[in-house]
KEKE-381157 format. One line per field, with one value per residue: residue number from 1; z, y, x of N, C-alpha, C in turn. Coordinates in steps of 0.1 Angstrom, whole numbers, plus 2048, in hexadecimal, padded with zeros to 3 digits. Layout:
! KEKE-381157
i <- (NUM/...)
n_w <- (Z/...)
n_v <- (Y/...)
n_u <- (X/...)
ca_w <- (Z/...)
ca_v <- (Y/...)
ca_u <- (X/...)
c_w <- (Z/...)
c_v <- (Y/...)
c_u <- (X/...)
! end
This chain:
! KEKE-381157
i <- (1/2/3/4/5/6/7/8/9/10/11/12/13/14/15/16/17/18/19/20/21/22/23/24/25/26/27/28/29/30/31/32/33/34/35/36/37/38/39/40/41/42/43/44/45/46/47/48/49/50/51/52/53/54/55/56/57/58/59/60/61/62/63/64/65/66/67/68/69/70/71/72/73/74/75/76/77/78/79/80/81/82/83/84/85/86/87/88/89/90/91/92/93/94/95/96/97/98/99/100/101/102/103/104/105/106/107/108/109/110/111/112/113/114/115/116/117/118/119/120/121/122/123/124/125/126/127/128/129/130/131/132/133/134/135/136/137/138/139/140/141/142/143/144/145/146/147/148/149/150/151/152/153/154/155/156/157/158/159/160/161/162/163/164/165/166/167/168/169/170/171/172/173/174/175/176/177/178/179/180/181/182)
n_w <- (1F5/1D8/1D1/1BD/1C1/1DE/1DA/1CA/1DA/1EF/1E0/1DB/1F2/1FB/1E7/1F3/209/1FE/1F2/200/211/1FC/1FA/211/20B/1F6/205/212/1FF/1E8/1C2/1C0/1B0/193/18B/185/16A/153/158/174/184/17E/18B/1A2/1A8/1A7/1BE/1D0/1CC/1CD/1E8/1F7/1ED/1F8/219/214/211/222/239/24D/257/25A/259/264/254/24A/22D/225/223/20E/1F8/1F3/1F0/1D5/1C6/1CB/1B9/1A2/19C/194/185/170/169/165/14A/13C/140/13E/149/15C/166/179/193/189/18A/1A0/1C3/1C3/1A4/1A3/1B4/1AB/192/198/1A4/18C/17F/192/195/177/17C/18D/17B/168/179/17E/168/15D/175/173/15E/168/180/197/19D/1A9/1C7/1CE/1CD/1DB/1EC/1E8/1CD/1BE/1C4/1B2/19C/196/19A/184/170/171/168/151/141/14C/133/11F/11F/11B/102/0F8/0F5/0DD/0D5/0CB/0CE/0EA/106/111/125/133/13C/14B/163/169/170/181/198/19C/1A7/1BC/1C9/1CF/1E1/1F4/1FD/204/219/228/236/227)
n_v <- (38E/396/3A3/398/37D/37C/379/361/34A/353/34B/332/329/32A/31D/301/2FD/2FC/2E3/2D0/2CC/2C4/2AA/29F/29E/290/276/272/26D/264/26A/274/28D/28A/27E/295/2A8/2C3/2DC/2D8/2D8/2F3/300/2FA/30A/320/324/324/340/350/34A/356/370/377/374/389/3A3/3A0/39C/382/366/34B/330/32D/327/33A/353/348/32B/32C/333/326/30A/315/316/2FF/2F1/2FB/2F3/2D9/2DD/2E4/2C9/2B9/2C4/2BA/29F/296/292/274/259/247/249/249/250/247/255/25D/262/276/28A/28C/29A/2B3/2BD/2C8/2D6/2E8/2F2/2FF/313/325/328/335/351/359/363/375/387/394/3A0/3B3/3BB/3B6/3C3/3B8/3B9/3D0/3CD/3C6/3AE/3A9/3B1/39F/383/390/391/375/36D/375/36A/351/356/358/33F/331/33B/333/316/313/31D/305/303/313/32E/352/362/361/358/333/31A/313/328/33B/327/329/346/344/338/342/35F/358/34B/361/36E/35C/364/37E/37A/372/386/396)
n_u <- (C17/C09/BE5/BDA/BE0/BDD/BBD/BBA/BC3/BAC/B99/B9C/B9E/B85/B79/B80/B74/B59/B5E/B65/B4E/B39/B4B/B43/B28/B23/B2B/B1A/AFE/B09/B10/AF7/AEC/AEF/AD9/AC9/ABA/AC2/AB1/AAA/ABA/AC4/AAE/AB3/ACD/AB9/AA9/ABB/ACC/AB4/AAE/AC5/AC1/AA9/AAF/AC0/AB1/AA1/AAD/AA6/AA7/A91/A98/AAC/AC6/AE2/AF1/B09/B03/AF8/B03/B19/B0E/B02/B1A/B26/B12/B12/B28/B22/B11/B1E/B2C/B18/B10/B27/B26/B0D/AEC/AE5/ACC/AD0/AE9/B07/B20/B41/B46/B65/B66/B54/B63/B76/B6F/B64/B77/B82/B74/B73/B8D/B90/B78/B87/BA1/B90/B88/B9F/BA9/B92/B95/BAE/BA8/B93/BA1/B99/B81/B6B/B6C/B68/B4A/B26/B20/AFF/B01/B0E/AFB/AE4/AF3/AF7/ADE/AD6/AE5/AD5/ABC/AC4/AD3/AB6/AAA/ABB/ABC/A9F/AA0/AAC/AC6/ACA/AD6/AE2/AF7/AFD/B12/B17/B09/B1A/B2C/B1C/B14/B35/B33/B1D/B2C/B46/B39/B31/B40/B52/B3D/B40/B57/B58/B47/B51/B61/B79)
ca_w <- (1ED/1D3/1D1/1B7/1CC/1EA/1D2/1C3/1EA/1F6/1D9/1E1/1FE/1F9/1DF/1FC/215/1F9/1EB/210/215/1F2/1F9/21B/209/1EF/20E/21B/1F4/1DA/1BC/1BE/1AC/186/185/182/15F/154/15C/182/187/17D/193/1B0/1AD/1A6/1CA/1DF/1CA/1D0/1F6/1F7/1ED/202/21E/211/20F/22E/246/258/253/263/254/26B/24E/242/221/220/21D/1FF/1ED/1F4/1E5/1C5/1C2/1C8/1B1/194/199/198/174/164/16C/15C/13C/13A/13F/137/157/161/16A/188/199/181/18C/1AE/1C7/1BF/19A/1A7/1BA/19D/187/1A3/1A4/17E/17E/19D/18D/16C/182/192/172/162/185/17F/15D/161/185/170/156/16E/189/1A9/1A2/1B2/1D4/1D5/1C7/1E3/1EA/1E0/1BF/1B9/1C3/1A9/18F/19A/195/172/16A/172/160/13F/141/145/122/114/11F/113/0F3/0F1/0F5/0D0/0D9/0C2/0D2/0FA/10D/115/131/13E/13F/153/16D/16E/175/193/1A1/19F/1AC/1CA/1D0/1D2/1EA/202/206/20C/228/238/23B/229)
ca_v <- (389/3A1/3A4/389/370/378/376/355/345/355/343/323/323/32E/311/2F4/301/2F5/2D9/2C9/2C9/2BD/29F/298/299/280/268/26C/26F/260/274/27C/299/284/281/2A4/2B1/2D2/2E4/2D3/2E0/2FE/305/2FC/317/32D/324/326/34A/356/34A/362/37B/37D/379/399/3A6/39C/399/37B/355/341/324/32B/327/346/351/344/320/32C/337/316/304/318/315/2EB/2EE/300/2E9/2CB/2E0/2E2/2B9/2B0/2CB/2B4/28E/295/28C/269/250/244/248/243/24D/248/263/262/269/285/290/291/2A8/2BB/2C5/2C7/2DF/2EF/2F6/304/321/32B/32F/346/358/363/36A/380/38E/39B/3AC/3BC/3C3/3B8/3C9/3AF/3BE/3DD/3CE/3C6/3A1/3A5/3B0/38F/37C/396/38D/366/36B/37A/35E/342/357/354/333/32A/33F/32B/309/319/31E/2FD/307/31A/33D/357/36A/365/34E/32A/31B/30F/335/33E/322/32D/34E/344/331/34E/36B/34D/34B/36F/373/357/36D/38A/37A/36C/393/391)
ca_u <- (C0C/BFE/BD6/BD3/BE7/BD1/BAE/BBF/BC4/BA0/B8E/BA4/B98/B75/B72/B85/B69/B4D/B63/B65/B3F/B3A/B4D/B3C/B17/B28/B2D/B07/AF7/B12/B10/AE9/AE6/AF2/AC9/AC3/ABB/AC7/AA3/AA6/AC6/AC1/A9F/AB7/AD1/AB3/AA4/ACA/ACD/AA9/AAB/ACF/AB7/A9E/AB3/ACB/AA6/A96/AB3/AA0/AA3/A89/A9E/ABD/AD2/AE5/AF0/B11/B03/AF4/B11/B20/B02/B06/B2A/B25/B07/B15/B32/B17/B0B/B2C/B2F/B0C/B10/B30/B20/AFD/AE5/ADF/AC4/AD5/AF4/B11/B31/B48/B4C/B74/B66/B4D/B6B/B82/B68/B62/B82/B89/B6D/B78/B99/B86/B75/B95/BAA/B88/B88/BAC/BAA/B8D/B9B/BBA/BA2/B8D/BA9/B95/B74/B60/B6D/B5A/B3E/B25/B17/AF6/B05/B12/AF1/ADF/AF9/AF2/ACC/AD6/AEA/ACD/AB2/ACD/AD2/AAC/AA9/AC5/AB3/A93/AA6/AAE/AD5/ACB/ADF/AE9/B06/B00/B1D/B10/B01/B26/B34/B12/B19/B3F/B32/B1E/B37/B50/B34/B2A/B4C/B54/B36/B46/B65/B54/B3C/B5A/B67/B85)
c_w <- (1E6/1D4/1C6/1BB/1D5/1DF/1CF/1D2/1EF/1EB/1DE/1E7/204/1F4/1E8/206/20C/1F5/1F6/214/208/1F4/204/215/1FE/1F8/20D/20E/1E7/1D2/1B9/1B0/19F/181/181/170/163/15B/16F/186/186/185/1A1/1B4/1AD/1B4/1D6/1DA/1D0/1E3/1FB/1F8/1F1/20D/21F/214/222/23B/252/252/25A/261/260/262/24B/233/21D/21C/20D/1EF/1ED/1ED/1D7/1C1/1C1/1B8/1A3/192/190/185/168/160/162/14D/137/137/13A/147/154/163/17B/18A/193/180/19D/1B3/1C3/1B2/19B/1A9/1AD/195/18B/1A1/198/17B/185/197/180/174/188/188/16C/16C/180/170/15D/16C/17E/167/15D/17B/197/1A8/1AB/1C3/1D8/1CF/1D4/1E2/1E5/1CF/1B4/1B9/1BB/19C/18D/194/186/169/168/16D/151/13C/143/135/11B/115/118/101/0ED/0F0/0E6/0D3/0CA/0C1/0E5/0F7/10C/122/13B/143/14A/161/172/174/181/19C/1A5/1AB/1BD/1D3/1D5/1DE/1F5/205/20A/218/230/23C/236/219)
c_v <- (395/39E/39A/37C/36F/373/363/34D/34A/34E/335/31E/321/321/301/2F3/2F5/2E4/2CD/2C5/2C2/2AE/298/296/290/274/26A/26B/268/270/275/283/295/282/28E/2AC/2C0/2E1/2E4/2DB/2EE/30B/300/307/31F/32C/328/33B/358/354/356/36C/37F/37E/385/3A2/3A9/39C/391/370/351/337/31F/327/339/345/34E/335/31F/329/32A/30C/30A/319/304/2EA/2F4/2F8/2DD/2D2/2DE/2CF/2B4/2BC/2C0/2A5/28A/290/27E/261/24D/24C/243/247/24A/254/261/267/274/290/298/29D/2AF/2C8/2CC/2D5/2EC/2F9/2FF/314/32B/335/338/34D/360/36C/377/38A/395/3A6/3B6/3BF/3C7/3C1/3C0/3B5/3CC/3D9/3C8/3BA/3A0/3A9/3A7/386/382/390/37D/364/36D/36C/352/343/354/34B/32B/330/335/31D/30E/315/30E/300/313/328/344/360/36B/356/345/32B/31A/31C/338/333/325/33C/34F/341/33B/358/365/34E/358/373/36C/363/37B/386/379/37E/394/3A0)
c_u <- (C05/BED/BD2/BD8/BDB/BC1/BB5/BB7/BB9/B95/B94/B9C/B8E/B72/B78/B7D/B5E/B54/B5F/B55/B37/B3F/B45/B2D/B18/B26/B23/B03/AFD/B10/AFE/AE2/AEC/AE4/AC6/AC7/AC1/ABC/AA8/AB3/AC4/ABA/AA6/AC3/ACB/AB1/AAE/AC9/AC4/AA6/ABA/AC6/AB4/AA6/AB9/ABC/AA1/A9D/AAF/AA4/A9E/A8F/AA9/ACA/AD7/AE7/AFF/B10/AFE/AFB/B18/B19/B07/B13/B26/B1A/B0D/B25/B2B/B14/B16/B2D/B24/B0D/B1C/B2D/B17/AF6/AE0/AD3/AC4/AE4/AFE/B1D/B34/B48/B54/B6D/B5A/B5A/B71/B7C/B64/B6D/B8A/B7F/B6E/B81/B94/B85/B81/B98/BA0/B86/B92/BAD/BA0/B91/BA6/BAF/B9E/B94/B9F/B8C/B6E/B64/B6B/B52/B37/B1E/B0B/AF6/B09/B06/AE6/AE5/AF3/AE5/ACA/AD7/ADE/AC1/ABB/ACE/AC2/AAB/AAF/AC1/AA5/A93/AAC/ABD/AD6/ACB/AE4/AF5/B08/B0F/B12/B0D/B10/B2B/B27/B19/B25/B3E/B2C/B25/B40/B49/B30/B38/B51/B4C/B3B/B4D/B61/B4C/B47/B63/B76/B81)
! end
């Protein structure tokens, strides 16, 4: 297995860890999170990103969570962004889990193939870069994306807000596989 096989198969399986817990908070919640404007959303990967932080920071949780639940949150959640820039946010509750599922995974699939594509450009930097490097880039990312809601989506040469969310998801994902030591 060359080094982009294994990267391929350690995101896989990075993104079947969050997929799996994703679907179990479908059973307890349905699809929930179809209310959440773009702002609301937004102001919740800033809080999973900024709680990374301080922990990387602080080396304490009084929470008892660590910071790999985080990363998982922001990978589900910038899944959860891609899905409403796609449907538009809701009222109520307007699809099936199977069709959460489905655009879960359509979106899933999405981050992958710009993972590999970028992964070939930049030939496996992300693995000397050091996890709170990725939850700095993350924080980048969700101050850009408020600008571009700010802006009213009216941009004059940045990426949109979808390439920002595909970027957390990638830099989230990257930090899984590095917690798990691999």
């Amino acid at each position: 297995m060359d080094k982009f096989e294994l990267t391929n198969a350690e995101f896989e399986q990075a993104v079947a860890e969050c997929r799996a817990l994703f679907e179990k908070k479908l059973h307890d919640y349905r699809a929930s999170w179809r209310i959440l404007r773009p702002t609301a959303l937004t102001d919740q990967l800033f809080i999973k990103a900024k709680r990374i932080r301080s922990l990387e920071v602080k080396k304490v949780s009084r929470v008892g969570e660590g910071i790999r639940p985080e990363f998982i949150a922001l990978i589900n959640y910038g899944i959860v962004g891609l899905i409403q820039l796609e449907r538009g946010y809701a009222d109520t509750v307007d699809i099936s889990n199977d069709e959460a599922m489905a655009l879960y995974d359509k979106h899933a699939h999405e981050a992958l193939e710009l993972m590999k594509r970028k992964n070939h450009d930049y030939d496996e930097a992300w693995r000397s870069m050091r996890v709170s490097s990725y939850t700095d880039l993350i924080l980048t990312k969700i101050e850009r994306i408020k600008e571009i809601e700010d802006l009213s989506g009216e941009t004059l040469v940045s990426e949109g807000i979808d390439a920002n969310y595909m970027d957390i998801i990638n830099y989230a994902v990257f930090g899984l596989i590095k917690l798990s030591g691999k």
